[in-house]
C-alpha positions in Angstrom: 86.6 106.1 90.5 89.4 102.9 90.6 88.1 99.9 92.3 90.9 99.9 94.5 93.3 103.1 95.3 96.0 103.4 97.4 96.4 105.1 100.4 98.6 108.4 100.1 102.1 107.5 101.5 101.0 104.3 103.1 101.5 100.6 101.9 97.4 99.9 102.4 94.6 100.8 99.6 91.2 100.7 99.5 88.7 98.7 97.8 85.3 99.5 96.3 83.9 96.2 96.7 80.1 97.2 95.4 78.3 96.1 99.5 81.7 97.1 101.2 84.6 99.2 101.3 87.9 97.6 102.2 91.3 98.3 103.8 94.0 96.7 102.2 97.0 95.5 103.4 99.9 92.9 102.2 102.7 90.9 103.8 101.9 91.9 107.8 104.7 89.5 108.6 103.7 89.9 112.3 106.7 88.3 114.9 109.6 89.0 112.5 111.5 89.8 114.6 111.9 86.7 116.6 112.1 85.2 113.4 115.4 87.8 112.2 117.0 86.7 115.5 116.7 83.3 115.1 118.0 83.0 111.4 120.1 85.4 110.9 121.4 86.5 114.7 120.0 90.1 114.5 118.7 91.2 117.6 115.4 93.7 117.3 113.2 94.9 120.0 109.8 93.5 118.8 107.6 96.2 116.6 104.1 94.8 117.1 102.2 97.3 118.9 104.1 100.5 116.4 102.2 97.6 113.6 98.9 97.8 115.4 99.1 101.4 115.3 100.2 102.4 112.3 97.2 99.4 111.1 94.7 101.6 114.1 95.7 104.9 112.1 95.1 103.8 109.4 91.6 102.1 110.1 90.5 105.7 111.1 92.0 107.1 108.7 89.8 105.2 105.9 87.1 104.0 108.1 86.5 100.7 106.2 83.7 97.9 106.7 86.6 95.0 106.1 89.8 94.7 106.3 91.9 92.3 103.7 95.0 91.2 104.7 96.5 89.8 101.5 98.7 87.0 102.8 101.7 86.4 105.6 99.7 87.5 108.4 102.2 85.5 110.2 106.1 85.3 109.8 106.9 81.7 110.9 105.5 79.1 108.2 105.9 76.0 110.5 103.6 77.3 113.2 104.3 80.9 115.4 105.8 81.2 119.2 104.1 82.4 121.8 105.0 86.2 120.9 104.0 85.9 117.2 100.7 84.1 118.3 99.3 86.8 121.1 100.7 89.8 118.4 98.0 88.3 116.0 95.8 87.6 118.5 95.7 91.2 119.8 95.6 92.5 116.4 92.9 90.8 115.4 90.9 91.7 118.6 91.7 95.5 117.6 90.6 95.6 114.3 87.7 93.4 114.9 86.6 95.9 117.1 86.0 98.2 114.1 85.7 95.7 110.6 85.4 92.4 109.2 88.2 90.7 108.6 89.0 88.3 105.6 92.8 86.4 105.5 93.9 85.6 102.4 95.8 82.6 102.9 99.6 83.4 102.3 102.7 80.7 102.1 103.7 82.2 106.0 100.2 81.7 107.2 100.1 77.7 108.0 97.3 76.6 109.7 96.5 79.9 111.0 92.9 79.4 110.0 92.8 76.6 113.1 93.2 79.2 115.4 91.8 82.3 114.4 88.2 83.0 113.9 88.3 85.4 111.0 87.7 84.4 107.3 90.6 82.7 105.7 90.7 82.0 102.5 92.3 79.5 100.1 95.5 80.1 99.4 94.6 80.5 95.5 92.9 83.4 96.6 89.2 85.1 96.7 87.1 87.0 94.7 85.0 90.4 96.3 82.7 91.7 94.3 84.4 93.2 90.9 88.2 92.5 92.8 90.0 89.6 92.9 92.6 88.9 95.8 95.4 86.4 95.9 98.6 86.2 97.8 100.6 85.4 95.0 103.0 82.2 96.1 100.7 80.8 93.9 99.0 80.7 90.8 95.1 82.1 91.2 92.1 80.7 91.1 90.3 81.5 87.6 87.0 83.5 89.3 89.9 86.2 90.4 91.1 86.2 87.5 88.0 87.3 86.0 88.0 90.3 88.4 88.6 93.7 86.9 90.9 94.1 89.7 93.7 91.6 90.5 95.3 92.2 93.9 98.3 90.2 94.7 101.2 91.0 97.8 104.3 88.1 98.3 106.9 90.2 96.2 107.5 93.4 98.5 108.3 95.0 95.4 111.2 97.5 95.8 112.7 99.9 93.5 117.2 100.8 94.1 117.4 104.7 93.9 120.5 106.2 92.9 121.7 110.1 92.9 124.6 112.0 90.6 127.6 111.1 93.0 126.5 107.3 93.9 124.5 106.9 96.7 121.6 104.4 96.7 118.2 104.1 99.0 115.5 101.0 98.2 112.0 102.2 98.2 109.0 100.4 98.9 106.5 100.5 95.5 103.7 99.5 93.6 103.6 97.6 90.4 100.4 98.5 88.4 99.1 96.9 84.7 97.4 95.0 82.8 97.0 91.7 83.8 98.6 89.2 80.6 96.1 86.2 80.5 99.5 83.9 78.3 100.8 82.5 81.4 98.2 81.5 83.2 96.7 80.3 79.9 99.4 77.9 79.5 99.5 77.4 83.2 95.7 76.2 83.3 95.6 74.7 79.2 92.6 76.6 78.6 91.9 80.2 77.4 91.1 83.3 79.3 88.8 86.4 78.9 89.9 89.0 81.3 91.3 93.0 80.7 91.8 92.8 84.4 94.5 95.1 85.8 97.1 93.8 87.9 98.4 95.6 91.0 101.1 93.8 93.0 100.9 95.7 96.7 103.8 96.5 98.3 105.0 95.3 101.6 103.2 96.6 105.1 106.1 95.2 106.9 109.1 97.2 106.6 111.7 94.9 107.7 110.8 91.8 105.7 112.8 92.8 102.2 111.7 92.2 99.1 112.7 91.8 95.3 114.2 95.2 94.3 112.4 95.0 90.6 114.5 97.4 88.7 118.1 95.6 89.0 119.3 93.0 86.7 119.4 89.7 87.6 116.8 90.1 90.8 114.4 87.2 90.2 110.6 87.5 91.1 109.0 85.5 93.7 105.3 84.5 92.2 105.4 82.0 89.6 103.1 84.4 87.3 105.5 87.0 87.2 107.0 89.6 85.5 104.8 87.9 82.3 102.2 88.0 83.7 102.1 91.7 84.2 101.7 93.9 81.2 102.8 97.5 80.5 103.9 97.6 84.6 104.3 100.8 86.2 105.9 101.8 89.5 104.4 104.1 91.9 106.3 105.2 95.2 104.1 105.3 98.0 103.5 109.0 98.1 102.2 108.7 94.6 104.8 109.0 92.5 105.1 107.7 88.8 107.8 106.0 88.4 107.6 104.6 84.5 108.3 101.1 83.3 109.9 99.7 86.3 112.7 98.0 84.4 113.7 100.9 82.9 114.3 102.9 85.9 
């Protein structure tokens, strides 16, 4: 059985972390809506408890012992606002309730780890037992690399969909390979022994965009990819294979 499997038609997976099992879960990006009024001017009624309880469904759902949010807990990088702060807050509470909780420090998260009391980590990640997890704004510590499972969220990949007489529709995906040790090799200036795979998760939060990986000229976000990904695959959140992303 995979270290870490998704959850059918969810953006969430679990992990097989030898003591634990974990629940997942990438780019939370909790208060974005205050944050989509302020910089852009569009006006949303806030989402957070719909987040808690798609996050509470899916908690009983996979009945984990921890639950790993893999970076941007929060939306605001300079420090949340009232709204984003009790969202988090009350989330945490919840899921506390139920699981451990481990933060993996994302580039949205700030100083978050002044004011919560869960486990945050660096922000060049963490390794689990066999898995390794890392936001991905960054490049990763070398003990997740070593993992046999790298985990990584900041890119929301996407994938653009197109039908016979031109219509379009962006889909939420993940990107699943081997993990190429050349860039961070050069990256560090020392070798590395890994045959890790490399699974980028796709974004929890549906509103917060992402890079649409299969159209030319969209640029990635982490500084490690698309090299550092190998043979990647696509896989729509029901399952689907997708192929070679940049061939789709």
């Amino acid at each position: 059985m995979a270290l870490v499997e998704p959850v059918p038609g969810e953006p969430a997976a679990t992990a097989d972390l030898g003591h634990e099992r974990a629940l997942v879960v990438a780019d939370y990006h909790a208060g974005i809506e205050a944050a989509l009024r302020k910089e852009q001017g569009v006006s949303l009624d806030s989402a957070a408890e719909q987040r808690r309880d798609h996050l509470r469904t899916l908690l009983d759902r996979t009945d984990p012992d921890r639950v790993v949010f893999l970076g941007d807990l929060m939306e605001s990088i300079a420090g949340p606002g009232g709204a984003e702060r009790g969202e988090i807050e009350v989330l945490l509470e919840t899921v506390e309730e139920r699981a451990a909780v481990t933060l993996v420090k994302g580039n949205h998260d700030g100083d978050i780890e002044s004011w919560v009391d869960c486990e945050v980590t660096p922000g060049d990640g963490v390794r689990l037992g066999d898995v390794g997890f890392a936001h991905g704004h960054t490049w990763p510590a070398r003990e997740v690399l070593e993992s046999d499972v790298v985990c990584v969220g900041h890119e929301h990949p996407c994938v653009r969909l197109e039908d016979s007489v031109g219509g379009s529709r962006v889909e939420r995906v993940w990107l699943r390979g081997e993990l190429d040790p050349a860039p961070f090799e050069t990256h560090y200036g020392e070798s590395l022994t890994t045959d890790a795979e490399l699974t980028v998760f796709p974004g929890f939060n549906d509103l917060s965009g992402g890079t649409w990986v299969n159209v030319e000229g969209q640029e990635f976000l982490a500084p490690f990819l698309p090299e550092g990904l190998r043979d990647g695959e696509a896989y729509l959140l029901d399952g689907t294979r997708l192929g070679a992303y940049a061939e789709i």
